[in-house]
PDB file of N, CA, C, O and CB in Angstrom:
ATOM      1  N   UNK A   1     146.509 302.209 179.286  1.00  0.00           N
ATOM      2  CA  UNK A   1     147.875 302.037 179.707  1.00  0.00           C
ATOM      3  C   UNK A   1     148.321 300.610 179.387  1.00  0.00           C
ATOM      4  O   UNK A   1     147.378 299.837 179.224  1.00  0.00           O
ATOM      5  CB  UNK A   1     148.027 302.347 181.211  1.00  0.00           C
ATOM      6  N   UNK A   2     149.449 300.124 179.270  1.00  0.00           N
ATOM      7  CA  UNK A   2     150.327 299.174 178.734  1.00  0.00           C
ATOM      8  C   UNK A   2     151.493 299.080 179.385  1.00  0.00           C
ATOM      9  O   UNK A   2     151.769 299.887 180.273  1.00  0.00           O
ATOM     10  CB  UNK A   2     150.586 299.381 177.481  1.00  0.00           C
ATOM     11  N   UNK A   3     152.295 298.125 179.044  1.00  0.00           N
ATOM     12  CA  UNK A   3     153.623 297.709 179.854  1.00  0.00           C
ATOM     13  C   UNK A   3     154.332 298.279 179.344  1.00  0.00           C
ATOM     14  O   UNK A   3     154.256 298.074 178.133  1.00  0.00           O
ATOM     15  CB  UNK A   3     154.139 296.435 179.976  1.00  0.00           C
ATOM     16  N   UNK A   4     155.189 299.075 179.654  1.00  0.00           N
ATOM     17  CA  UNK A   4     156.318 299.782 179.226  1.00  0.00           C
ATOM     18  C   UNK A   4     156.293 301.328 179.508  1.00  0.00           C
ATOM     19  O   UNK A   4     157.273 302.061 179.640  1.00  0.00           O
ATOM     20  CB  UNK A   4     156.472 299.528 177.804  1.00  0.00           C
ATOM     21  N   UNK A   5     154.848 301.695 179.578  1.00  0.00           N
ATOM     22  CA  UNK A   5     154.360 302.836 179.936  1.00  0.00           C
ATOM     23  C   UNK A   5     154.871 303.470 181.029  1.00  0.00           C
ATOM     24  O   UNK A   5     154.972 302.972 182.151  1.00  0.00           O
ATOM     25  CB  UNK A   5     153.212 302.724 180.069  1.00  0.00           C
ATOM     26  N   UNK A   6     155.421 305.341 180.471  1.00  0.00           N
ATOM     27  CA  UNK A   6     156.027 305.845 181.792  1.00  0.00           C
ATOM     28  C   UNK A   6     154.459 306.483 182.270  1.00  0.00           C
ATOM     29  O   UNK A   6     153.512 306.818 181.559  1.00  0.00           O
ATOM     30  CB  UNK A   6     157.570 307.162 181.599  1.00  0.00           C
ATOM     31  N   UNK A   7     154.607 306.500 183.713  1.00  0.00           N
ATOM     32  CA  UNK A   7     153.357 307.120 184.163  1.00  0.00           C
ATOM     33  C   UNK A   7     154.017 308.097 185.295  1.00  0.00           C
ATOM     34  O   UNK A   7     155.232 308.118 185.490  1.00  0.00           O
ATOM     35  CB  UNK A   7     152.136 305.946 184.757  1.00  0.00           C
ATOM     36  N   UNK A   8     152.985 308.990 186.098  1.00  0.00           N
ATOM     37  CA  UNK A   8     153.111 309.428 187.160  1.00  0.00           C
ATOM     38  C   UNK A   8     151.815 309.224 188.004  1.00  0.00           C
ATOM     39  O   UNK A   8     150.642 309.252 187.632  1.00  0.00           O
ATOM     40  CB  UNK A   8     153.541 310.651 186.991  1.00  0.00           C
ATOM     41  N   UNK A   9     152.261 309.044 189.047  1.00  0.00           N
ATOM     42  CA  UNK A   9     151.047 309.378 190.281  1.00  0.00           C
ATOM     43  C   UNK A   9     150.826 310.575 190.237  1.00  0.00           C
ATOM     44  O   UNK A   9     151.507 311.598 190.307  1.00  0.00           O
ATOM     45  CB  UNK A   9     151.347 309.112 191.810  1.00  0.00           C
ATOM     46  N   UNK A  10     149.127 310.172 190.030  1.00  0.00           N
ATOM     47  CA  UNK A  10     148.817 311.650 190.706  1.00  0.00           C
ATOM     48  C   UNK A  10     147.258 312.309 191.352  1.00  0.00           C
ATOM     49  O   UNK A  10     146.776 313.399 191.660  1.00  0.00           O
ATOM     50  CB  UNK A  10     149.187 312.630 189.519  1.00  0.00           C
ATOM     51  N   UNK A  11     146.892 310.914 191.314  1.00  0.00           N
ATOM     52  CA  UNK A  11     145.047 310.928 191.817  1.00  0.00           C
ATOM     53  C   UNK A  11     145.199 309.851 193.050  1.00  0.00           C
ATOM     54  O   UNK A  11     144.226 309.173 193.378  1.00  0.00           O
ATOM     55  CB  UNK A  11     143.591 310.148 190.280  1.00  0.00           C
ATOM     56  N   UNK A  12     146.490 309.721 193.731  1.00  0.00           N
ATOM     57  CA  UNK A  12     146.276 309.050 195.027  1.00  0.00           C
ATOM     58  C   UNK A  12     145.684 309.579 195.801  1.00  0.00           C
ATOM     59  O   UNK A  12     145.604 310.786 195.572  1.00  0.00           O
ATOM     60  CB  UNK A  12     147.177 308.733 195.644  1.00  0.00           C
ATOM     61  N   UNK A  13     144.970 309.108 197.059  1.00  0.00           N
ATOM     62  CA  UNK A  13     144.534 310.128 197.902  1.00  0.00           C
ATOM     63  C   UNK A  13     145.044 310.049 199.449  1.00  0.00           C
ATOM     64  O   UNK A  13     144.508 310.245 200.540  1.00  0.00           O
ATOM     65  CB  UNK A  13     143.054 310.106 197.828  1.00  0.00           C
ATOM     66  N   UNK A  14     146.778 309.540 198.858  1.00  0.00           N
ATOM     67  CA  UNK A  14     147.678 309.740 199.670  1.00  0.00           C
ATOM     68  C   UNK A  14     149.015 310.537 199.220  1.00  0.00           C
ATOM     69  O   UNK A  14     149.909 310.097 198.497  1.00  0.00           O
ATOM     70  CB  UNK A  14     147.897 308.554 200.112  1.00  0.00           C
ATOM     71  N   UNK A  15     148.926 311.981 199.897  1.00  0.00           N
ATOM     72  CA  UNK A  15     149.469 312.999 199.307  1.00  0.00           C
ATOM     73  C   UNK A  15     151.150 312.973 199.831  1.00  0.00           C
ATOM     74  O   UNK A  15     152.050 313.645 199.326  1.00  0.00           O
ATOM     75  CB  UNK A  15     148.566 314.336 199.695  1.00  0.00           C
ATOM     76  N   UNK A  16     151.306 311.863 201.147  1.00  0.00           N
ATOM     77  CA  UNK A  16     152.637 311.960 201.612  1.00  0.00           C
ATOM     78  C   UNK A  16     153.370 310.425 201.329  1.00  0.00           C
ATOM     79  O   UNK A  16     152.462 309.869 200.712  1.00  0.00           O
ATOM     80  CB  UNK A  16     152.597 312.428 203.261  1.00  0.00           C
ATOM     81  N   UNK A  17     154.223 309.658 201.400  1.00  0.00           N
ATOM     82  CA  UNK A  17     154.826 308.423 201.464  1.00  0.00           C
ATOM     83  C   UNK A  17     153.422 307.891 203.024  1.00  0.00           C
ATOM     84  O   UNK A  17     153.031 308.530 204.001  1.00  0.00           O
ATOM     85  CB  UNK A  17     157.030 308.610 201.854  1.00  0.00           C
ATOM     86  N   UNK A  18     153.164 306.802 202.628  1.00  0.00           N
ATOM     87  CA  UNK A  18     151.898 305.645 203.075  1.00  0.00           C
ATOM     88  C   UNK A  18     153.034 304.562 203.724  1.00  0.00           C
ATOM     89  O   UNK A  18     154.259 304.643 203.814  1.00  0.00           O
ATOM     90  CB  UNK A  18     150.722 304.798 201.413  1.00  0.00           C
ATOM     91  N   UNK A  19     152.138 303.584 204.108  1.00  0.00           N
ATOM     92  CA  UNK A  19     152.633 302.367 204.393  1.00  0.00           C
ATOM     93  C   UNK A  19     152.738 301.396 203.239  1.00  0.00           C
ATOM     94  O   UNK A  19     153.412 300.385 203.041  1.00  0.00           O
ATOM     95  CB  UNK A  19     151.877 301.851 205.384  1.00  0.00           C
ATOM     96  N   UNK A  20     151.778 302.104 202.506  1.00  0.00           N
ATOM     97  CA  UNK A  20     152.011 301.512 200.967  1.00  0.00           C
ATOM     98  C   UNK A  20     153.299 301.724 200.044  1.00  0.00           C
ATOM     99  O   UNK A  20     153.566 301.046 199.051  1.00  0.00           O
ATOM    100  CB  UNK A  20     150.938 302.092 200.118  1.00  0.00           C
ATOM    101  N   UNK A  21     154.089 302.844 200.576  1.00  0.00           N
ATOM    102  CA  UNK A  21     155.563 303.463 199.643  1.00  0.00           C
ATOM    103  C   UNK A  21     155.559 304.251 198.751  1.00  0.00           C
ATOM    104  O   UNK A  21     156.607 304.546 198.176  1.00  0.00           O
ATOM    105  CB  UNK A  21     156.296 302.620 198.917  1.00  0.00           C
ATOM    106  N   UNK A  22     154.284 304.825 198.392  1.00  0.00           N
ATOM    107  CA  UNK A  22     154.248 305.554 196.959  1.00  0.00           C
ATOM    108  C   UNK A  22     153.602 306.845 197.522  1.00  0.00           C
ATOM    109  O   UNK A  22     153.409 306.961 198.732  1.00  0.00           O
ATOM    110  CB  UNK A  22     153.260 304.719 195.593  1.00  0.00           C
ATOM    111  N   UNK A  23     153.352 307.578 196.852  1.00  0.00           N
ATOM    112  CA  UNK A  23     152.484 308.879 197.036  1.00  0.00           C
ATOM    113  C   UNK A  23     152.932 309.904 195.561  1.00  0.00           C
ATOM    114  O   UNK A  23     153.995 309.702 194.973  1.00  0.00           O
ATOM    115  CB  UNK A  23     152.975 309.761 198.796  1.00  0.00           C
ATOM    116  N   UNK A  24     151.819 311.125 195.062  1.00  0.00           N
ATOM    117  CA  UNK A  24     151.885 311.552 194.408  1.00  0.00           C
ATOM    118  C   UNK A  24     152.861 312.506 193.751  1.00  0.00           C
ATOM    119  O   UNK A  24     153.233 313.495 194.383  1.00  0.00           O
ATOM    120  CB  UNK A  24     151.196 311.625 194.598  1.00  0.00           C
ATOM    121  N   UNK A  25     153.310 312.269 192.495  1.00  0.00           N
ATOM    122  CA  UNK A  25     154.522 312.683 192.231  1.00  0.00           C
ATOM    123  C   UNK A  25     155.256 311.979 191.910  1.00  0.00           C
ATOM    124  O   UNK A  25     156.106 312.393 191.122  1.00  0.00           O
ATOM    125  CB  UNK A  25     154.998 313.184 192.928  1.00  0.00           C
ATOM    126  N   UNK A  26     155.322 310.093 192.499  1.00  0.00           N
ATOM    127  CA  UNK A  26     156.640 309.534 191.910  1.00  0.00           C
ATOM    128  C   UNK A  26     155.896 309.129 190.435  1.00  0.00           C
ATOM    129  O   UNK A  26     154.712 309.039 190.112  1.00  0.00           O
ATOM    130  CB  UNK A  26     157.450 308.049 192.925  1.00  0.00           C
ATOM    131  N   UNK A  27     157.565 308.865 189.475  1.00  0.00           N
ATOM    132  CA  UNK A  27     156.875 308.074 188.231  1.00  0.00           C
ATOM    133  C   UNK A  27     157.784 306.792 188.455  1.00  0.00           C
ATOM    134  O   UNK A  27     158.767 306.432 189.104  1.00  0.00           O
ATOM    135  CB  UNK A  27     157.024 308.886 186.469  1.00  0.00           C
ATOM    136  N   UNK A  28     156.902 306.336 187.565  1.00  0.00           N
ATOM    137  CA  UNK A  28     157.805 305.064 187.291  1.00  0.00           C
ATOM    138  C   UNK A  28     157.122 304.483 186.045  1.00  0.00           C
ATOM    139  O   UNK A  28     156.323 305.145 185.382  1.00  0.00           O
ATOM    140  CB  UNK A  28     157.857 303.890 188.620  1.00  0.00           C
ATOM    141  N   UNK A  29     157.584 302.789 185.652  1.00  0.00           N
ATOM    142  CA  UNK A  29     157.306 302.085 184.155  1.00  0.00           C
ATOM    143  C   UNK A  29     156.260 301.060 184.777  1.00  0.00           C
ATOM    144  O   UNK A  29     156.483 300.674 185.925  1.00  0.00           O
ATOM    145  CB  UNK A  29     158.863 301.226 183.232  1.00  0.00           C
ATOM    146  N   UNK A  30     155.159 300.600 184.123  1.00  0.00           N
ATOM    147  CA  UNK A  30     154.542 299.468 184.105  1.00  0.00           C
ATOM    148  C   UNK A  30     154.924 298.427 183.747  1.00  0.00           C
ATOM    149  O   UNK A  30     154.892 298.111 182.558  1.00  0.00           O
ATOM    150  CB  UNK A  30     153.760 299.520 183.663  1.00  0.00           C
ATOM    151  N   UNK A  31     155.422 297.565 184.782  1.00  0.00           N
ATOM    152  CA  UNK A  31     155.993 296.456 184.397  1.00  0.00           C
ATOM    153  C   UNK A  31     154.755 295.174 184.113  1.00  0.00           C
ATOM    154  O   UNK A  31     154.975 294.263 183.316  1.00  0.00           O
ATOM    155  CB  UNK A  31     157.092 296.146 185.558  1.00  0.00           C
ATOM    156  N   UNK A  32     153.775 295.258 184.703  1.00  0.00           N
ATOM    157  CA  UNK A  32     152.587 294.220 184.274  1.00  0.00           C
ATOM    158  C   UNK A  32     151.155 294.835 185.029  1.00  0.00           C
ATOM    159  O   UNK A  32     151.161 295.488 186.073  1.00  0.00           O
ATOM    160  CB  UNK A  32     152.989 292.416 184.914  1.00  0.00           C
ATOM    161  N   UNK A  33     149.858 294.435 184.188  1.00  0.00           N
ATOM    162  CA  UNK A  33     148.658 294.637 184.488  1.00  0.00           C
ATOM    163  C   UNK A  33     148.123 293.523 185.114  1.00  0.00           C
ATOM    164  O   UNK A  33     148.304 292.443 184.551  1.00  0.00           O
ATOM    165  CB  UNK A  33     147.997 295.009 183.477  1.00  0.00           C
ATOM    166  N   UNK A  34     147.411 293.548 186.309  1.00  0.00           N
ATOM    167  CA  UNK A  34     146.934 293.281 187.004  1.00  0.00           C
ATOM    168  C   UNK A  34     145.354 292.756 186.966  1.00  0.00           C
ATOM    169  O   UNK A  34     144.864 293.356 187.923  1.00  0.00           O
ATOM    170  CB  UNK A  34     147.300 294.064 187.518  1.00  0.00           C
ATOM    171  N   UNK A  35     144.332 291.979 186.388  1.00  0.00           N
ATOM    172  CA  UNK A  35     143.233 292.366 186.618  1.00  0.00           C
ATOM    173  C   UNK A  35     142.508 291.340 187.897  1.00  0.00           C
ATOM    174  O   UNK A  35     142.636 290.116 187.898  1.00  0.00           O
ATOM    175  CB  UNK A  35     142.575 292.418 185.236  1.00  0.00           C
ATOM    176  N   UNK A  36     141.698 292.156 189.009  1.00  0.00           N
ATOM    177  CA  UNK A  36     141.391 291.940 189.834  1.00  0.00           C
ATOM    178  C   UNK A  36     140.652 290.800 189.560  1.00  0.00           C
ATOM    179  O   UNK A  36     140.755 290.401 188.400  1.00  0.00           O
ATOM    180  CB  UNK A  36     141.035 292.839 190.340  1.00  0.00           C
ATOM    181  N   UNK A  37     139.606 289.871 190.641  1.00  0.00           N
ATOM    182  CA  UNK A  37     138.509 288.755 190.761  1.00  0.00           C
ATOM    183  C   UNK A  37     137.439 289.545 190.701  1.00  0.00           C
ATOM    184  O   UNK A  37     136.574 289.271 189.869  1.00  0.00           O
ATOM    185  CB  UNK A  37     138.480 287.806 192.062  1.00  0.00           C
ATOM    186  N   UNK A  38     137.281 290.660 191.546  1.00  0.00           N
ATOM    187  CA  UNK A  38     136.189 291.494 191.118  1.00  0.00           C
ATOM    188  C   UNK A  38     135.458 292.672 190.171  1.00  0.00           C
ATOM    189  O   UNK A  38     134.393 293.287 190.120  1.00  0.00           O
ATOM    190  CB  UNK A  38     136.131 291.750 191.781  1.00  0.00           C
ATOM    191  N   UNK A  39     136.861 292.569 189.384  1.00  0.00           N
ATOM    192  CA  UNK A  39     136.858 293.722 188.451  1.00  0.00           C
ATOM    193  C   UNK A  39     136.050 294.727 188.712  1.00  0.00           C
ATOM    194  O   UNK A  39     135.247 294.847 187.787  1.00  0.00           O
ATOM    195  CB  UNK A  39     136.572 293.393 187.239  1.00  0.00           C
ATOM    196  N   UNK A  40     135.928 295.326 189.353  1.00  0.00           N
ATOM    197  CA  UNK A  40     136.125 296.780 190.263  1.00  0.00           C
ATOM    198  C   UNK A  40     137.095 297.619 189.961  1.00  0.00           C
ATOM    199  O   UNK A  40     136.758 298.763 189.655  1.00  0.00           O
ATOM    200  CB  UNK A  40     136.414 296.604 191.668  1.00  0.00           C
ATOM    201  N   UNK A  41     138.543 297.263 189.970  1.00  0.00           N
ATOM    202  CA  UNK A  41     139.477 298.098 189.291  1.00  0.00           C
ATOM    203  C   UNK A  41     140.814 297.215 188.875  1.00  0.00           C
ATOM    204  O   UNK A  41     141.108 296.087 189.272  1.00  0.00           O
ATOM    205  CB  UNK A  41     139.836 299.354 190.262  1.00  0.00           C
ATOM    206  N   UNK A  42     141.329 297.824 188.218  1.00  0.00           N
ATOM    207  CA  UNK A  42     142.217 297.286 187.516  1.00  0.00           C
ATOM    208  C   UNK A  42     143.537 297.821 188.168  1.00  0.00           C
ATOM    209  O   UNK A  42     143.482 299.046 188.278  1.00  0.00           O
ATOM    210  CB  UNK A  42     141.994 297.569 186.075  1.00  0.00           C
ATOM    211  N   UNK A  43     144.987 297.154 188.746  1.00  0.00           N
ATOM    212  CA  UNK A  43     146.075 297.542 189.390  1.00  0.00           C
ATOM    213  C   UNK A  43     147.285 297.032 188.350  1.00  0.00           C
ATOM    214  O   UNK A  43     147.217 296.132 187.512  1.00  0.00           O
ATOM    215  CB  UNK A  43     146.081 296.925 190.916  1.00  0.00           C
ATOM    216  N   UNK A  44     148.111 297.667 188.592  1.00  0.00           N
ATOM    217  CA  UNK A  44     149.700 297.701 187.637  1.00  0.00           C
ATOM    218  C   UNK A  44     150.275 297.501 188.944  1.00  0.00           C
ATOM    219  O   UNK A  44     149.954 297.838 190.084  1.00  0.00           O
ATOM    220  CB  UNK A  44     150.378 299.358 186.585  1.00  0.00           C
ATOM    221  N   UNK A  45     151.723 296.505 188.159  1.00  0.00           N
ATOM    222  CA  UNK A  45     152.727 296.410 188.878  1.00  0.00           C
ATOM    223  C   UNK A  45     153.304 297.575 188.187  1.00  0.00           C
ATOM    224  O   UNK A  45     153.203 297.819 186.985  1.00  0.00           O
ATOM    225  CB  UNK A  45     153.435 295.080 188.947  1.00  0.00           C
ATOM    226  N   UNK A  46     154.164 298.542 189.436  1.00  0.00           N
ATOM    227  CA  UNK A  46     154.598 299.527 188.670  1.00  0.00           C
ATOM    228  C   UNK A  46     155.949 299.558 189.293  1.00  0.00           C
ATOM    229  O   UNK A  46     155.983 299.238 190.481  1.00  0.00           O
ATOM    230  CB  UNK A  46     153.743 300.830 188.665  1.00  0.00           C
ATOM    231  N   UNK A  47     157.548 300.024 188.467  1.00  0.00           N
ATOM    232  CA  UNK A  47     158.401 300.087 189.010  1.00  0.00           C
ATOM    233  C   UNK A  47     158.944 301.599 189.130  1.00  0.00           C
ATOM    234  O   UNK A  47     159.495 302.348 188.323  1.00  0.00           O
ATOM    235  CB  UNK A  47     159.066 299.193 188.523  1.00  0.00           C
ATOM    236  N   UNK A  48     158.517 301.747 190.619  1.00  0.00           N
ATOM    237  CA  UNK A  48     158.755 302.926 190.513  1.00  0.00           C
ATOM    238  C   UNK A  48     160.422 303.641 190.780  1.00  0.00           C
ATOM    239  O   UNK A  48     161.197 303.189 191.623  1.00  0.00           O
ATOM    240  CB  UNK A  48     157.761 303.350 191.354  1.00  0.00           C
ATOM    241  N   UNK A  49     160.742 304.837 189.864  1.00  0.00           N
ATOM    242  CA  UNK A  49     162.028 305.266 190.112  1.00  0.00           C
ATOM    243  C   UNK A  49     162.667 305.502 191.308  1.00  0.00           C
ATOM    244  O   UNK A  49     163.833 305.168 191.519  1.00  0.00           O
ATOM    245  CB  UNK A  49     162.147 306.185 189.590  1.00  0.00           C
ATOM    246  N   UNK A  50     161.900 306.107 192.164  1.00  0.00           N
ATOM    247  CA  UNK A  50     162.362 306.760 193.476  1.00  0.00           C
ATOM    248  C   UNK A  50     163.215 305.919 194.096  1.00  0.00           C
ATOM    249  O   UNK A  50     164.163 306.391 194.723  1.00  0.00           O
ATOM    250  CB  UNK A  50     161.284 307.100 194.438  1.00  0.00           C
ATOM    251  N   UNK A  51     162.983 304.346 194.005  1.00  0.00           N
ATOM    252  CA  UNK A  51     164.120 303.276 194.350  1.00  0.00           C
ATOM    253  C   UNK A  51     163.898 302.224 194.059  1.00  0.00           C
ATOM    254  O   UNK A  51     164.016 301.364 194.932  1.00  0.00           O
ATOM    255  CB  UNK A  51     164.493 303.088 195.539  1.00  0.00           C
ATOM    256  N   UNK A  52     163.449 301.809 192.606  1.00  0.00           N
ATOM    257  CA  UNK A  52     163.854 300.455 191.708  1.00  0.00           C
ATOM    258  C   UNK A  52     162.763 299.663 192.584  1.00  0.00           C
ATOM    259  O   UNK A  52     163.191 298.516 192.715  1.00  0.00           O
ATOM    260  CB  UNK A  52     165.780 299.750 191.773  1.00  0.00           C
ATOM    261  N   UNK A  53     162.087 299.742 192.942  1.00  0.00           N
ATOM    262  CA  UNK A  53     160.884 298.776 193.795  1.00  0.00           C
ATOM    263  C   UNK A  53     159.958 298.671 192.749  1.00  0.00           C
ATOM    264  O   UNK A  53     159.744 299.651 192.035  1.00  0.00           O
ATOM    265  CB  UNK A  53     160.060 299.477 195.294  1.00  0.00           C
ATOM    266  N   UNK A  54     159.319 297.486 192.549  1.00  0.00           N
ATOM    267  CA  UNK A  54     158.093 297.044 192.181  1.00  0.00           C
ATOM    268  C   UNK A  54     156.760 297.476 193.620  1.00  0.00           C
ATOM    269  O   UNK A  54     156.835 297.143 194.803  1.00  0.00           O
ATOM    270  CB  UNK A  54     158.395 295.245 191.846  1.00  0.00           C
ATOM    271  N   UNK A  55     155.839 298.157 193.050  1.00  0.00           N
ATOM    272  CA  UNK A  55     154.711 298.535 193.928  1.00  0.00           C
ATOM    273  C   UNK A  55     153.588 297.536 193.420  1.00  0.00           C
ATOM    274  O   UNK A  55     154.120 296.799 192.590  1.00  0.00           O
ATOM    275  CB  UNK A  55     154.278 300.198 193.796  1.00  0.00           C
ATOM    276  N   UNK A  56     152.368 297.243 193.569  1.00  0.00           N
ATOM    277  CA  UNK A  56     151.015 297.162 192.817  1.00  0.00           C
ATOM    278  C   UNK A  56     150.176 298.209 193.675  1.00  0.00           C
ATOM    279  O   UNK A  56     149.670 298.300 194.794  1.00  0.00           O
ATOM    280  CB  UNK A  56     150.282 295.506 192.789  1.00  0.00           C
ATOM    281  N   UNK A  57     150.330 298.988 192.434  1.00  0.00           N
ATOM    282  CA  UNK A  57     149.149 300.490 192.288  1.00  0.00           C
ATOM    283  C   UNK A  57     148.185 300.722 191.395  1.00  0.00           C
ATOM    284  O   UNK A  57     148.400 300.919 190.199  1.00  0.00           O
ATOM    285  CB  UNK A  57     149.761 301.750 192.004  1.00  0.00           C
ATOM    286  N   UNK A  58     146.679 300.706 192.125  1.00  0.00           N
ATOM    287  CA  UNK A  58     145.733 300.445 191.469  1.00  0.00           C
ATOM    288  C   UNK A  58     145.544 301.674 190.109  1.00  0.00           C
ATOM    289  O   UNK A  58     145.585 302.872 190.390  1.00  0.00           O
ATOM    290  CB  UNK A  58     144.622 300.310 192.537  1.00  0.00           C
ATOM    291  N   UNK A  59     145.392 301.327 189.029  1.00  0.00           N
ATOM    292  CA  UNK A  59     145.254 302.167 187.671  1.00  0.00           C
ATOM    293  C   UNK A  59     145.000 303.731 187.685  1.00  0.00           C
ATOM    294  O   UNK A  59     145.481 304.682 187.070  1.00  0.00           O
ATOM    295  CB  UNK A  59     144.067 301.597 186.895  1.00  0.00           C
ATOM    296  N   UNK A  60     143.768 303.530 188.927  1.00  0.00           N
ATOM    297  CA  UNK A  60     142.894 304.963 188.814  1.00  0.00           C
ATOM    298  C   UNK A  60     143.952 306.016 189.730  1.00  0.00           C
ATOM    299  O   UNK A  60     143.764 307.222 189.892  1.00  0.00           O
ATOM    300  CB  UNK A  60     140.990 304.809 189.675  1.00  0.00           C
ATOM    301  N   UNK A  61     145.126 305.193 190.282  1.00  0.00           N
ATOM    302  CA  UNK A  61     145.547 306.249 190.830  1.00  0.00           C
ATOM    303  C   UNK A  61     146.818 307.396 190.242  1.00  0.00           C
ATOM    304  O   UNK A  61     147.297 308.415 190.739  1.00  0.00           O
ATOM    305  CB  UNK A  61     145.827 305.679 191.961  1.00  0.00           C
ATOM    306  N   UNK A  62     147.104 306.547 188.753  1.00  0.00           N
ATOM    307  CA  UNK A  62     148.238 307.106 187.995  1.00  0.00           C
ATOM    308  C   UNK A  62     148.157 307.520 186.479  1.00  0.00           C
ATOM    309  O   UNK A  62     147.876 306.495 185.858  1.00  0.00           O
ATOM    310  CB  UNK A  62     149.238 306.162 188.085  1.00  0.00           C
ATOM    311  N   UNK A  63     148.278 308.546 185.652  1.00  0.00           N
ATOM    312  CA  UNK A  63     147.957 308.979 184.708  1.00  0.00           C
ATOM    313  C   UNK A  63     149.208 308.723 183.854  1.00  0.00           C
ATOM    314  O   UNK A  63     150.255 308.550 184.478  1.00  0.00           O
ATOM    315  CB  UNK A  63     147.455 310.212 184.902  1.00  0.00           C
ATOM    316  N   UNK A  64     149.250 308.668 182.322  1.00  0.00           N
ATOM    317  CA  UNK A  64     150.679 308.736 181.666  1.00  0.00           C
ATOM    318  C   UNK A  64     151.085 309.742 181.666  1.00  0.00           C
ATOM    319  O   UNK A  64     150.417 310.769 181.787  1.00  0.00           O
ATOM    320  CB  UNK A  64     150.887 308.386 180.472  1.00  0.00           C
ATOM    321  N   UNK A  65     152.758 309.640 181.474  1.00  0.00           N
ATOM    322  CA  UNK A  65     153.510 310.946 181.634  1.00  0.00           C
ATOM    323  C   UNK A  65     153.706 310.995 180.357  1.00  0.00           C
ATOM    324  O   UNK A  65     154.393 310.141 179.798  1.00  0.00           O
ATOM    325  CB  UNK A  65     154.807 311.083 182.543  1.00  0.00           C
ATOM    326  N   UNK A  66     152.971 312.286 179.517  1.00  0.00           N
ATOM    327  CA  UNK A  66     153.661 312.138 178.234  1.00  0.00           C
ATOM    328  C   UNK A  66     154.221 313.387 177.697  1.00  0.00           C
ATOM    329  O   UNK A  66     153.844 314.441 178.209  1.00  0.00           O
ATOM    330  CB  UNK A  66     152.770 311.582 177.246  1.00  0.00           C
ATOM    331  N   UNK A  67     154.949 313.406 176.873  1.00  0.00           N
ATOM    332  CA  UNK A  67     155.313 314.702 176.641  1.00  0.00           C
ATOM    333  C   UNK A  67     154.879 315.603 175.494  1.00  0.00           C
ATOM    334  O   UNK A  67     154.545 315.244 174.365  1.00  0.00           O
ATOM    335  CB  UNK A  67     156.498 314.649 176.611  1.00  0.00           C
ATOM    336  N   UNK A  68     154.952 317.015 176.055  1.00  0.00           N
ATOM    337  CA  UNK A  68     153.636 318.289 175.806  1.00  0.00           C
ATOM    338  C   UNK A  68     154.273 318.586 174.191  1.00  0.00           C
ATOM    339  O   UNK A  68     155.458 318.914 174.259  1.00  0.00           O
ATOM    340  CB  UNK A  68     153.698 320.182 177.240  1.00  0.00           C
ATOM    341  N   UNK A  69     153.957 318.558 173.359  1.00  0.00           N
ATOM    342  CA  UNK A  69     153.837 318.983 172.008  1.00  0.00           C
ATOM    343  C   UNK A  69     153.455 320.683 171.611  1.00  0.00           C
ATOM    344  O   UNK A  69     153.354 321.035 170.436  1.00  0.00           O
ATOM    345  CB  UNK A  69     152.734 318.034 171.480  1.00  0.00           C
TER     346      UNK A  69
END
């Protein structure tokens, strides 16, 4: 994944809106990559559509949205 990238959530293992704001299903664009101190995992700032917010959502939890050929 890369900046500009549309993605969707969809391996959260928060299936409703969190205290975090996101849950599976929204998409949004990668606005910047993230890499952790422990590199353990890697997080995106992501802007998600549902309401123009910048989140940081860790990588493993969002796949690209691309379209089916």
């Amino acid at each position: 994944m890369k900046v500009g990238d549309l993605v969707v959530l969809n391996k959260s293992p928060f299936e409703y809106e969190n205290v975090f704001g996101y849950s599976n299903g929204d998409i949004g664009i990668i606005k910047k990559k993230v890499i952790g101190q422990s590199r353990l995992y890697n997080c995106c700032i992501v802007l998600l559509l549902k309401d123009l917010k910048e989140y940081n959502i860790p990588q493993s939890y969002m796949s690209l949205l691309e379209e089916k050929c």
